[in-house]
C-alpha positions as CSV (number, residue, x, y, z in Angstrom):
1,X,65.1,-1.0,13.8
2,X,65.4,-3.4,11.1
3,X,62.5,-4.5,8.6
4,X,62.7,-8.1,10.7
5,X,62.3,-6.7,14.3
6,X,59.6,-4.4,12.9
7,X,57.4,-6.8,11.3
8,X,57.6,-9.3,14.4
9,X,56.6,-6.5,16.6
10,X,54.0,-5.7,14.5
11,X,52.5,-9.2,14.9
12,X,53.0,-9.5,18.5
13,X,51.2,-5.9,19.1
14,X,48.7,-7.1,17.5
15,X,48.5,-10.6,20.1
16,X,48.9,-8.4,23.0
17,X,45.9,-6.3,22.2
18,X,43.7,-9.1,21.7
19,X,44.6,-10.5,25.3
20,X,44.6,-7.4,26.6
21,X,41.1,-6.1,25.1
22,X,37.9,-6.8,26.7
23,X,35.9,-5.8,23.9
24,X,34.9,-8.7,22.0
25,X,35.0,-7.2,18.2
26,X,38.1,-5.6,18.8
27,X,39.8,-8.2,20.4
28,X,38.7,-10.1,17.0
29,X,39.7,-7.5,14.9
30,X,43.2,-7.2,16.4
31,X,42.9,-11.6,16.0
32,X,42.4,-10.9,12.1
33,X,45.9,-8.1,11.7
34,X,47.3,-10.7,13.5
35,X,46.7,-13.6,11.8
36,X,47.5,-11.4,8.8
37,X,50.8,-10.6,10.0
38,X,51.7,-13.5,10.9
39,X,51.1,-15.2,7.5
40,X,53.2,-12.5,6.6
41,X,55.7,-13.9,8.4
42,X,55.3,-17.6,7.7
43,X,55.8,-16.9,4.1
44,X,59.0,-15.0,4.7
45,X,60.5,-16.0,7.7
46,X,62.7,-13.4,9.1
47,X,66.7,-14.3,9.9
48,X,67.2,-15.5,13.7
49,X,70.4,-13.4,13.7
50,X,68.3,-10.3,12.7
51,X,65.4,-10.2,15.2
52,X,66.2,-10.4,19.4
53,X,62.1,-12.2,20.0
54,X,62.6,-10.5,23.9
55,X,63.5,-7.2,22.4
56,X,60.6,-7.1,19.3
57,X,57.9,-8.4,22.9
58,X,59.2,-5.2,24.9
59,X,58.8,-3.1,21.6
60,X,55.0,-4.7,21.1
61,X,54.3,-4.1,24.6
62,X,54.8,-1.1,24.3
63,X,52.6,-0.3,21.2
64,X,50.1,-2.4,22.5
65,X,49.7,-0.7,25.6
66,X,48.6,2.1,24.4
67,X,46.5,5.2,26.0
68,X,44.1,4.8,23.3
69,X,43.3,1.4,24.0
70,X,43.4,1.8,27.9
71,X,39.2,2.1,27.9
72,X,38.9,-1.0,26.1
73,X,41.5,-3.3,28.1
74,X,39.8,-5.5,30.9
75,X,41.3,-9.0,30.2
76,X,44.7,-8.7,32.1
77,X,44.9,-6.7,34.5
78,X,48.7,-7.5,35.8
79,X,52.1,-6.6,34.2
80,X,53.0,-9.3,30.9
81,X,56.4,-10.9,31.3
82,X,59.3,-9.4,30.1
83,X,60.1,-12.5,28.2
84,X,58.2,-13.6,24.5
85,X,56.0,-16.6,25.6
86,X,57.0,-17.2,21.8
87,X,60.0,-18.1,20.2
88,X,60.6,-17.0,16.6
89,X,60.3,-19.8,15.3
90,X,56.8,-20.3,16.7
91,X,55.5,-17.3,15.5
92,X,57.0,-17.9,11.7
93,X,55.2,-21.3,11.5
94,X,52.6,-22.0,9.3
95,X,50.5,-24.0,12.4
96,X,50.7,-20.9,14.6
97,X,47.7,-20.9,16.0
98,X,46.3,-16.9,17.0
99,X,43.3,-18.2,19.6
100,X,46.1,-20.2,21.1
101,X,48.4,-17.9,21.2
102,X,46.3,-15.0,23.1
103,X,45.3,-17.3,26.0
104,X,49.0,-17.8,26.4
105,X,49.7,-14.2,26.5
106,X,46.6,-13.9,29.1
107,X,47.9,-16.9,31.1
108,X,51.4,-15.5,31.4
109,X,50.3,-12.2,32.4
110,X,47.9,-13.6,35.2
111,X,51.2,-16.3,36.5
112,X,53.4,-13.5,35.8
């Protein structure tokens, strides 16, 4: 995986959790590492040729959905989509807005 992919899936992990978590302060905390990240990313946006955004959302699913964290989920109960609600260059933007962007990830998870 290439430094790109991995710090876009890093940053979406990090929304997933927050939408998925029904604890308040770590559904914050995940927020925060993702506003982080996501800076991150503004500042250095990575090539579109070098990241697939549906591929990096299957990857954060993944790491999101963790055992770890399966106590502390409660928000969404039904499968996420198997597409990025996001586009890449969304998530690069300086406006990206985190609260936003976890109510979309809830949303699409409730429609599907």
């Amino acid at each position: 995986m290439n430094a790109d992919v991995e710090r876009v899936r890093e940053a979406l992990a990090e929304l997933i959790k927050a939408a998925l978590l029904s604890d308040d302060a770590r559904s914050l905390a995940c927020r925060e590492a993702a506003a982080v990240k996501l800076t991150a990313l503004a500042e250095n946006p990575p090539a579109a040729g070098h990241v697939r955004i549906d591929g990096a959302w299957t990857l954060a699913i993944q790491d999101a959905e963790s055992p770890e964290l399966a106590p502390y989920e409660g928000q969404v109960n039904l499968t996420l989509p198997r597409q990025c609600p996001f586009t890449l260059e969304e998530l690069a933007s300086p406006r990206f807005d985190t609260d936003e962007a976890v109510e979309r990830i809830r949303k699409s998870a409730s429609t599907g």
